[in-house]
N, C-alpha and C positions, 0 to 999 in steps of 0.2 A: 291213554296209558303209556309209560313209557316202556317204550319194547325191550330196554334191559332189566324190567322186574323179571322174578324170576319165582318169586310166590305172591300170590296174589291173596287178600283179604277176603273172609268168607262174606258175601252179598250182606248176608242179617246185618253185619255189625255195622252197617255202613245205612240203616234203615231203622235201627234200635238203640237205647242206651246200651253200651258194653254193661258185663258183667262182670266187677273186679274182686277177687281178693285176694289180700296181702297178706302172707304169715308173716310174721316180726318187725316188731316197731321201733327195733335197737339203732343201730348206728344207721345202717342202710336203709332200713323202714322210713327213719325218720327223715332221710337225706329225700327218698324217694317221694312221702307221702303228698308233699305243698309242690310238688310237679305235677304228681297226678292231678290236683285239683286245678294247677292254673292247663292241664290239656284237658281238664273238664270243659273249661270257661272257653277255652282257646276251638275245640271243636263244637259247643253251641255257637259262636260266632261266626263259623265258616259254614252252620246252616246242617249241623249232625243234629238228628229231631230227640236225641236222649243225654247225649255227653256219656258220663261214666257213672255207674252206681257202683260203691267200693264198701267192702267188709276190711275189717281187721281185725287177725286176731295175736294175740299176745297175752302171754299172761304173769309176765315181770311187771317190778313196778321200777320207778325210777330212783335210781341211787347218788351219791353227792359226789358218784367219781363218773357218772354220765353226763352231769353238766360241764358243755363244754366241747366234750367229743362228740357226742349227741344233740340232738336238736330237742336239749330242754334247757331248762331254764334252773335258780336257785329255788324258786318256789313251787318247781315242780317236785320235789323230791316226796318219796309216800307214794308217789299216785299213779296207779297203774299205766303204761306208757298207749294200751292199744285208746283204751278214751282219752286219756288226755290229748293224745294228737287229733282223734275222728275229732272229739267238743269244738279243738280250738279252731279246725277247719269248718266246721261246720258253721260256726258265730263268725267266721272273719272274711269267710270265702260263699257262702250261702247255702253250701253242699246239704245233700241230707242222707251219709256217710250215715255207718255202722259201728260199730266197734264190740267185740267178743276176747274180754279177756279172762281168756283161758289158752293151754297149749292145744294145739292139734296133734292127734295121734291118728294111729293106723285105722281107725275107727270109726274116723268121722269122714263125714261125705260134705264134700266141697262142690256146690254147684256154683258154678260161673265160666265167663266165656274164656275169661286167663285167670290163673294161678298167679304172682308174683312170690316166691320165694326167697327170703331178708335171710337167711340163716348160715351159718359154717359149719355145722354137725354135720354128719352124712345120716346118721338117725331122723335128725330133725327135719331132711329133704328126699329121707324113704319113705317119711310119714306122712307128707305134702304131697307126693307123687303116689300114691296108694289110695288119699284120702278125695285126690283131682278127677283120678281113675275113678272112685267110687263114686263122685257123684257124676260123672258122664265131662267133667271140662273138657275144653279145645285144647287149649293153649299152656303151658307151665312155662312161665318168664322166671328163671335159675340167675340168683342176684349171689355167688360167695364171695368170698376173697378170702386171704391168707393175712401176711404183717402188711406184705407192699405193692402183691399181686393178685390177680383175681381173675371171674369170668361172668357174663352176661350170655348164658343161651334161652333163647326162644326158642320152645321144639312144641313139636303137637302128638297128644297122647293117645291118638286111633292106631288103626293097625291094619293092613294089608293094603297101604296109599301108595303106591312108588313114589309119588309128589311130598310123602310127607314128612315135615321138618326133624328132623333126630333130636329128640330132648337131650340133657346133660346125661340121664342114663343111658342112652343110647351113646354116647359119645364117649362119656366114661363113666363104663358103670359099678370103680371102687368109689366113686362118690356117694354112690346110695350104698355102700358097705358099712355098716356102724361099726361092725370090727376095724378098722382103719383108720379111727376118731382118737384122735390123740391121746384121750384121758384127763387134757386140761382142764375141766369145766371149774375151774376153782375162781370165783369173780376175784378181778382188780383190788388189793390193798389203798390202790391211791392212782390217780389220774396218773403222776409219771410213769408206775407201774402198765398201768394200759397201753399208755402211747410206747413202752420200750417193745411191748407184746405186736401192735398193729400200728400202721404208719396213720396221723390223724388225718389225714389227706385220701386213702383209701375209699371209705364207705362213700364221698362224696363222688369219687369218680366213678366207681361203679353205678352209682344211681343217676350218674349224668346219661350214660350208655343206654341204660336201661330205658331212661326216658327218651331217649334218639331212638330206639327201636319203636315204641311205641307211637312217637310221634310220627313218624314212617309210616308204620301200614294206615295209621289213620291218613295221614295230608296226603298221602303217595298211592294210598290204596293197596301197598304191597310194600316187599323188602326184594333188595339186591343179596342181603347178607343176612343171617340168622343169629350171628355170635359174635362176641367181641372181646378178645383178650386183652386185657392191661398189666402192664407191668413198670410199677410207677421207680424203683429204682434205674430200670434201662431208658427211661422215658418213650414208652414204646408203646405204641395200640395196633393189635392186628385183627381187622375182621377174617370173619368165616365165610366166602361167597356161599351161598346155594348153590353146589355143585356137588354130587353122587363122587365125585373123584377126589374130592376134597377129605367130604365125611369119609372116605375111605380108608384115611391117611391113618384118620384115628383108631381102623379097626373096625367101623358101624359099614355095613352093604346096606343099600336101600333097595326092596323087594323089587323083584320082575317088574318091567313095565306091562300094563295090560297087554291084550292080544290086538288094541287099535295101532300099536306101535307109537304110542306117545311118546317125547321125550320126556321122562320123569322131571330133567332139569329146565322143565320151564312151568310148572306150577301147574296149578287149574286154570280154566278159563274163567273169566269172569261172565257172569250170570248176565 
């Protein structure tokens, strides 16, 4: 293992299928989803005895101002976007993928090992993070972005770990404020319309990220960094190391180290 990780990968997932799911099958969902399935294919080949089992949920359907900026098609339109993407993964990639379209609220209980979070509401990633919580998840993978810029954090949602990674609430937590939600919810008139609102380059980059972290703690066993900001007008990407000094900056303390005097900043041990 290379001795600059700095979080390590919890043993299970490295001896089981992971447990995924995705809330939002929109621009980012759909950028992200044919990633997940080729690190499906990509970790049974390097000898991981499950690969990925993935849920999605959503519950829009696809509109004639999604194709295009989204990863559907003209003959998608009508059809609700969380099956149409699980079916067409499923028939083209051999997966045996989920799909649940409906929204998730505060209410539902999400069991698996990561969350992936596709959304820009801060409503829609209280109710992801509430519903992670309730069903016991590890992990909550935060996919937003804005017109040009965005964020990819990986955080884990236990409590009292010195070691443990700060979720996007932890880091900033007007993001899970719904009060601070624009009020634009009003869909696109027309694809120009769209692309004036969000750059069409955006959702792809962020879900490249996402899939580099991902791709990380699997072939790597661990991450160096937990977060990765983009900001495609400066052409700029800056990770987060895994450093208590770092999360700091932003405002989050990471609890006492135990009484063994571990340094918080170097992860667990691996098992």
């Amino acid at each position: 293992m290379n001795g600059s990780i700095r979080h390590i990968a919890p043993p299970e997932m490295l001896s089981r299928a992971w447990k995924v799911v995705v809330v939002g099958a929109g621009g980012t969902g759909s950028a992200l989803l044919p990633s997940l399935a080729r690190l499906h294919h990509a970790m049974l080949a390097l000898g991981h005895p499950g690969g990925i089992e993935c849920e999605v949920y959503d519950d829009d359907t696809v509109s004639e101002f999604n194709v295009g900026r989204q990863g559907f098609y003209p003959n998608d339109v009508g059809q609700y976007k969380a099956s149409l993407l699980v079916n067409r993964l499923n028939l083209l990639m051999g997966t045996s993928w989920r799909a649940v379209s409906r929204r998730v609220d505060s209410s539902t209980a999400l069991r698996a090992d990561i969350v992936i979070g596709c959304v820009d509401s801060r409503a829609a990633r209280h109710a992801i993070v509430q519903s992670a919580r309730r069903g016991g998840c590890r992990y909550y993978l935060d996919c937003g972005n804005e017109r040009d810029r965005g964020q990819v954090i990986l955080g884990e949602l236990g409590k009292g770990r010195p070691d443990r990674l700060p979720h996007v609430g932890d880091l900033f937590p007007d993001m899970l404020n719904a009060k601070n939600d624009s009020g634009d919810n009003t869909p696109s008139c027309s694809m120009a319309d769209a692309l004036r609102k969000q750059s069409l380059v955006i959702n792809l980059a962020i879900a490249v990220q996402a899939f580099n972290l991902l791709w990380s703690l699997f072939r790597d066993g661990g991450l160096k960094f937990s977060a990765v900001f983009v900001n495609l007008a400066a052409g700029r990407t800056n990770p987060l190391p895994i450093d208590p000094a770092a999360w700091a900056r932003f405002g989050y303390e990471a609890p006492p180290a135990a009484e063994t005097g571990r340094n918080p900043a170097r992860g667990r041990k691996a098992a």
